[in-house]
C-alpha positions, 0 to 999 in steps of 0.5 A: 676090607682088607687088601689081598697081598699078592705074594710072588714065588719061584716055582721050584718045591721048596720056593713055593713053601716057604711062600706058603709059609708067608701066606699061613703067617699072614692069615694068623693075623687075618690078613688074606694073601694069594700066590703068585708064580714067577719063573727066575733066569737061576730056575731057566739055566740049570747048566752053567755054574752059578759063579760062571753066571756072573749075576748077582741076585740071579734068582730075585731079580725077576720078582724084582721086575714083578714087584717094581712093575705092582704085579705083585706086592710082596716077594720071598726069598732064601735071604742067602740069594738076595743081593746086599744092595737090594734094588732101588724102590725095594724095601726089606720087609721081614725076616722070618725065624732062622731054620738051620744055617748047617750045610749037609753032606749027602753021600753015596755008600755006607760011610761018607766019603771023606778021604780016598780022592771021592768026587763031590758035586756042588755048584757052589764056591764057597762049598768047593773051596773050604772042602778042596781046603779040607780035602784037596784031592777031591774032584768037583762036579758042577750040580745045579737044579732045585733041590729034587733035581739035585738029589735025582741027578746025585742018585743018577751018577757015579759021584760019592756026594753033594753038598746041600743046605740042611735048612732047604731040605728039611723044609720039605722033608727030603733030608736023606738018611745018609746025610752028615752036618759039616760043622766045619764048614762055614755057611753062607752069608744068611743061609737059612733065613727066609726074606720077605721084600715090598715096594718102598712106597707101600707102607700096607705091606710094610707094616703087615710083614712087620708082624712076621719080623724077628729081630734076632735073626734080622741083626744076625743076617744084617751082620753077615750081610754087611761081611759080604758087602764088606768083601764087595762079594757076591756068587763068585767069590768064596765068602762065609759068615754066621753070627749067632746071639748067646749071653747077650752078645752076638758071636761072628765068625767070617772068612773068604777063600781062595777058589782052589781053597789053598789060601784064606783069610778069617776073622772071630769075635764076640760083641754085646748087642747094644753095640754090634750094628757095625760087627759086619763091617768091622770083620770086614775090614779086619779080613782085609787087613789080614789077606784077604784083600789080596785073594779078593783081588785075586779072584776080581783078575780072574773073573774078568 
């Protein structure tokens, strides 16, 4: 008889679906699952900003605690909140298909709002940074909450937009109609992925998620990954990153910024997949040598 996988989840809309989708995955593979809902420090305080926080993995650690504690066997997350350095006694256990990785501007009006000093809302640095980069007489809002909250509190107030990530709204099919893709602007290290993670030691659950693995999107988001890392980045620090496989190479582009985005430093390269295990550090390094060992430098002062 099989072992019913206890699968741990946030309790936000969109966090209960893409556990949903884990539980549908398993059960094509006759492997029976039930849900279980953790409430995360990132769901308590919808007040602060996350980079003000000064926590990494602010939204997995909780289940981490679950987890670790054989409350639950298995945890899912956005892979783009999970820390680089996973807790010791966890293991990364699947990463699913990639759905966008796009960020979205979603705006108020009939035209988006990019010029005429608008204010924008977003809770996140690296979004605040490269639009003050593009747009430096933006006033920013501090907007955090899950998705349904933020789209109410967008409606509710006097801003011209916010910025969200396309893959979680179009999971649970809230894409506005006034939304825009900002190709410009560069994701988060591993936006769009979903992760799945188990206990080290619990080779069931390994080998079931193992199922569910696709190994393009799991290099890509290892190579963004290892940039973060790299940049010894986390929520406060203005990292982007996205590698994407075409013609049999992997091709990475990666930048950080400056808060204020008045300052950068960026790297772009393309390397066959035999040989890109070590393309995230790589660009690290290079960024580094280019500048931004000093905007990273920077930032460390000022967030002590």
């Amino acid at each position: 008889m099989s072992k019913i996988i206890k699968i741990g989840t946030r309790e936000s809309q969109l966090a209960v679906l893409q556990a949903s989708l884990v539980q549908q995955l398993l059960s094509q593979y006759h492997i029976p699952s039930e849900l279980v809902f953790i409430k995360s420090d990132g769901d308590i305080d919808l007040v602060t900003p996350l980079y003000e926080l000064g926590v990494q993995g602010i939204f997995t650690k909780t289940l981490d605690a679950a987890l670790l504690s054989k409350r639950i066997d298995i945890a899912v997350h956005s892979m783009k909140d999970v820390p680089t350095q996973l807790a010791r006694g966890i293991a990364q256990a699947a990463v699913l298909p990639r759905a966008s990785f796009k960020d979205l501007l979603v705006f108020k009006g009939d035209e988006p709002p990019l010029f005429d000093a608008p204010v924008i809302a977003t809770s996140s640095i690296r979004r605040k940074a490269q639009w003050l980069h593009k747009f430096p007489n933006t006033v920013i809002e501090n907007l955090r909450g899950n998705v349904n909250s933020r789209l109410r509190k967008l409606d509710e107030s006097k801003w011209n937009g916010a910025i969200f990530a396309a893959a979680g709204l179009e999971r649970i099919g809230l894409r506005p109609e006034k939304s825009i893709e900002l190709d410009w602007m560069l994701p988060a290290p591993a936006q769009g992925a979903i992760m799945i993670v188990c206990n080290d030691d619990d080779d069931y659950s390994k080998q079931a998620c193992a199922l569910l693995n696709d190994e393009a999107t799991a290099l890509c988001t290892r190579i963004e990954k290892d940039f973060l890392r790299g940049l010894m980045g986390g929520c406060s620090t203005p990292i982007s990153a996205l590698a994407v496989i075409e013609d049999g190479q992997v091709c990475f582009r990666g930048n950080i910024f400056s808060p204020d985005g008045t300052s950068y430093a960026e790297t772009e390269m393309k390397v066959p997949i035999p040989a890109a295990a070590e393309t995230g550090i790589t660009a690290a390094d290079e960024v580094l040598r280019k500048g931004g060992s000093n905007i990273a430098a920077a930032i460390r002062h000022e967030t002590k």
